[in-house]
N, C-alpha and C positions, 0 to 999 in steps of 0.2 A: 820282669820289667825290661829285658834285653831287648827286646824285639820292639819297644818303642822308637816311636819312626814321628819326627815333623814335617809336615808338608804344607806349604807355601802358599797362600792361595789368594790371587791376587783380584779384586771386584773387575765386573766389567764398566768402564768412563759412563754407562746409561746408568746404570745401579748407583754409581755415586755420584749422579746429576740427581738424579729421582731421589736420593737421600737428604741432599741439600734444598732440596725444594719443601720437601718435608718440612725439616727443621725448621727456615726461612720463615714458611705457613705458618706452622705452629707457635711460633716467637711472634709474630704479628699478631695472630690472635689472642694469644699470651698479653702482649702490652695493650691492645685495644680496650680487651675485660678487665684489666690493672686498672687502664685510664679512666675507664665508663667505673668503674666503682670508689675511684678515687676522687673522681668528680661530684658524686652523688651525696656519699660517705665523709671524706673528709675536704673540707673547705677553707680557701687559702684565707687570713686574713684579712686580705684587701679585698676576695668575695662578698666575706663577711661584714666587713664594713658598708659596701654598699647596698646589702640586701637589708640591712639594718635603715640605712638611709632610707631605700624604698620605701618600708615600712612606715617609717615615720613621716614621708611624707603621706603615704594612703592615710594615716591615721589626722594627720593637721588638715589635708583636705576633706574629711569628715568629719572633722567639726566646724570647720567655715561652712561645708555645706548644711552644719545645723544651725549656726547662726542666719545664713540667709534665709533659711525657712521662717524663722523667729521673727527674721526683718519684714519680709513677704506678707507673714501673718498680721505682723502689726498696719503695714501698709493697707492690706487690705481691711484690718478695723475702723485705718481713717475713711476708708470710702464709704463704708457702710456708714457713719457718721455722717458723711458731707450728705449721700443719698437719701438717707432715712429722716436727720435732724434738723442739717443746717438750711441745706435748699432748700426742702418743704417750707419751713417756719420762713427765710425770706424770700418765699416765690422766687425761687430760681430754678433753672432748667438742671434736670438732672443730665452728666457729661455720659454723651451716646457710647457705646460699647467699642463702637467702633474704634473711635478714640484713644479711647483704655489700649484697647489691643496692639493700637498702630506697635509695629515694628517687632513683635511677640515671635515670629515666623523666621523663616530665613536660616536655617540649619546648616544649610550649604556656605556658611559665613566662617565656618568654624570647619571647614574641611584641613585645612591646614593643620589641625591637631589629630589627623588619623591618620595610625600605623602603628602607634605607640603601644604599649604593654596598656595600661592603663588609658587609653584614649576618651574611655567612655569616662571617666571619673574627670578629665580634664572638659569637657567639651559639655556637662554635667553643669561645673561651676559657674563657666562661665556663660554657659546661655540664661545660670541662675540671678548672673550679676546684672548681665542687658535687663531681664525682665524687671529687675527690683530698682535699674537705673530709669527706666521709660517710667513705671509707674512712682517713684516718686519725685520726676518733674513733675509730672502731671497732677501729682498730689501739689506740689510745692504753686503751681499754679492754679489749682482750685483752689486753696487758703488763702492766696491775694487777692482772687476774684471776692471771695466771702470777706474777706476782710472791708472789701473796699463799698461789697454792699451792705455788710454789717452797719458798716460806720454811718452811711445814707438812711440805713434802716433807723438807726437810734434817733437822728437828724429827723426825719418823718415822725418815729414817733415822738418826740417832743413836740413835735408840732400839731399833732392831733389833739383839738380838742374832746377829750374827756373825763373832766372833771365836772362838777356842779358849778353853778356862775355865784354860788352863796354859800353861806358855813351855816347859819343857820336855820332852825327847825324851819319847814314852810307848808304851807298847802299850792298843791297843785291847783289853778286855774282851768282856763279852756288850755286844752289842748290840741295837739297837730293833728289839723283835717278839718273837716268844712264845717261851718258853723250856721243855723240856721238864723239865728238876728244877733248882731253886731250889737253890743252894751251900749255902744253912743250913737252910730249910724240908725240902728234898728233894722237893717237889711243883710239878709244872707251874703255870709262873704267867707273866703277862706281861711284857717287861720294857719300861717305858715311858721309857727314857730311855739313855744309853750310856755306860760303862763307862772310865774314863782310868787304867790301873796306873800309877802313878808312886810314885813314893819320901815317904814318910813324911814331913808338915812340907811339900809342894811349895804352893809360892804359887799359891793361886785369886785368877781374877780377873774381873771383872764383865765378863757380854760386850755390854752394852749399855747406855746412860744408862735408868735409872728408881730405884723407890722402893722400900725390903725394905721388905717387907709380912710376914716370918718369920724370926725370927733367936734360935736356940737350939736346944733337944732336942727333937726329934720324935717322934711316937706313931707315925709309918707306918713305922719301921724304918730311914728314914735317918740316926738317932742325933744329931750335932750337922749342923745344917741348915740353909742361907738358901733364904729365895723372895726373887726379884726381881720388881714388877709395873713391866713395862716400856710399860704404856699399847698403845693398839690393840689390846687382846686379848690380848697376850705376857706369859706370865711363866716366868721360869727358875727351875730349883731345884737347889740346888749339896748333894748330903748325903754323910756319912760324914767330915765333918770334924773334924781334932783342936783347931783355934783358930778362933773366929770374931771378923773385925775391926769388925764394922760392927753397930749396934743398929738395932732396926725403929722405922720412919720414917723414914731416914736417907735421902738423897739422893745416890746414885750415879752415876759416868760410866763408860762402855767404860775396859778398864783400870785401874780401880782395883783397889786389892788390896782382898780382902773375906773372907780366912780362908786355911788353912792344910789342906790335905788329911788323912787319917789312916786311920779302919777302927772309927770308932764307928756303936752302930746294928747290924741284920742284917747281919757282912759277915766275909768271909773272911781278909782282908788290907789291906793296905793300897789307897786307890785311891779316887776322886770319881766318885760317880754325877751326873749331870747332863743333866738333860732339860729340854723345852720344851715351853708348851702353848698356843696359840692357841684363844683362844675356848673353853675349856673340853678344847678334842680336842691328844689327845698328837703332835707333831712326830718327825721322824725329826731329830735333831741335824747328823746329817751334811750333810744339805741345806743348812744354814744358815752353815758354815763352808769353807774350803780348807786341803784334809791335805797339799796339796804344799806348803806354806811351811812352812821351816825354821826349827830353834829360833835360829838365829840374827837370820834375819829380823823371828821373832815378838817377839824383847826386845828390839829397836829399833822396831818399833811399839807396843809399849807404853810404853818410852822419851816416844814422840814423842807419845803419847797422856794423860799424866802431866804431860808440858810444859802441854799445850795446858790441861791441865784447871787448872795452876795461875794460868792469862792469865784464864780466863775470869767 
């Protein structure tokens, strides 16, 4: 080991530039792949808290967005209601589509909510909110519309005579339509209204709410006589009575008593003429009532109708 020898050997300044670049690199890429896997892998805290948050909010805006569905659906039960039940039954116009829709459109309204991570889930709800806001004004104002002709509807029909003008049992007479000899005249005449034989003194009675507008002796042969103007175009006319209860202007409801039957006037016998006239033109009576209800049934709705008028 004598002949061991050290010798000196110093790099050339390029060798140990190109060394440190090396290193440099390498250390760079070194902390990039630390950073990118530390980023992925382990997660600060405060990451974690807000990825949490995120979460919980995707998760609250799916279920608002399942409530508005529910809301939607119900909404569109009323309409199928208003369209299918309500309008039909009081002749109302079903509301155009058109309508419905107004304001449905317009996507470009909501620009303002894109760029976000979740933009679609944002922009989602609330174009769900507009839709459920337009359709239930429009619901909230088709319920006042129907309200307000419900309430006219029910007003009408109180006023609609049909009922029977008697409680009990009876035989039909001449009835509506032309008659070939007149019982007194003896000459073909029309007969505009129908015919109730019932027994002497039978209680008449108003078949619908309105106002006599005729109460006393008549010139056209029906002797003692009420008219009822029952509004809409309606009015009834009760003749050949022997007592009459009610004086003109007086204010009537279905079922009240309004005279006493008899055979004053053009008439053979005993018995109430009674007819109905829309708008000037003569009704068939029959149309207006049901002849399968019994007298007994008929003096417990008028019973129940006598109550109601004393409440009101």
């Amino acid at each position: 080991m004598s002949d061991l020898q050290y010798k000196l050997v110093k790099l050339h300044w390029k060798v140990k530039l190109l060394r440190f670049f090396l290193w440099f690199s390498v250390s760079i890429i070194i902390a990039v792949l630390y950073g990118t896997v530390f980023e992925n892998i382990v997660v600060s805290p405060k990451e974690k808290m807000l990825s949490q948050q995120v979460e919980n909010m995707k998760l609250q805006y799916s279920l608002i967005n399942r409530e508005l569905d529910n809301s939607q659906a119900s909404l569109n039960s009323f309409r199928l209601s208003d369209d299918r039940r309500y309008r039909p039954i009081l002749e109302m116009d079903s509301i155009p589509e058109s309508y419905r829709m107004a304001g449905y459109g317009g996507i470009d309204r909501f620009r303002y909510m894109t760029g976000y991570m979740n933009s679609y889930l944002l922009i989602s709800t609330r174009s769900k909110v507009e839709v459920i806001k337009n359709m239930a004004y429009i619901q909230n104002e088709s319920f006042k519309t129907i309200a307000e002709r419900s309430a006219e509807w029910k007003k009408e029909m109180d006023h609609l005579p049909i009922i029977k003008p008697v409680a009990v049992k009876y035989r039909l007479g001449d009835r509506f339509g032309f008659r070939k000899i007149h019982p007194v005249l003896g000459t073909p005449r029309p007969h505009d209204g129908l015919d109730f034989h019932v027994p002497y003194g039978t209680e008449v009675y108003a078949t619908g709410d309105g106002k006599v507008i005729e109460s006393g002796r008549s010139s056209g042969g029906f002797g003692n006589c009420i008219v009822i103007d029952h509004g809409y175009g309606l009015q009834t006319t009760y003749g050949h009575l022997s007592n009459i209860k009610v004086v003109m202007g007086m204010n009537v409801k279905r079922g009240d008593l309004i005279g006493l039957s008899g055979s004053t006037g053009l008439s053979t016998g005993p018995h109430l003429h009674y007819q109905i006239e829309k708008f000037g033109k003569h009704m068939n009576p029959v149309n207006f009532f049901n002849e399968d209800i019994t007298a007994e049934e008929y003096n417990e709705m008028i019973q129940t109708l006598e109550s109601e008028s004393k409440f009101k």
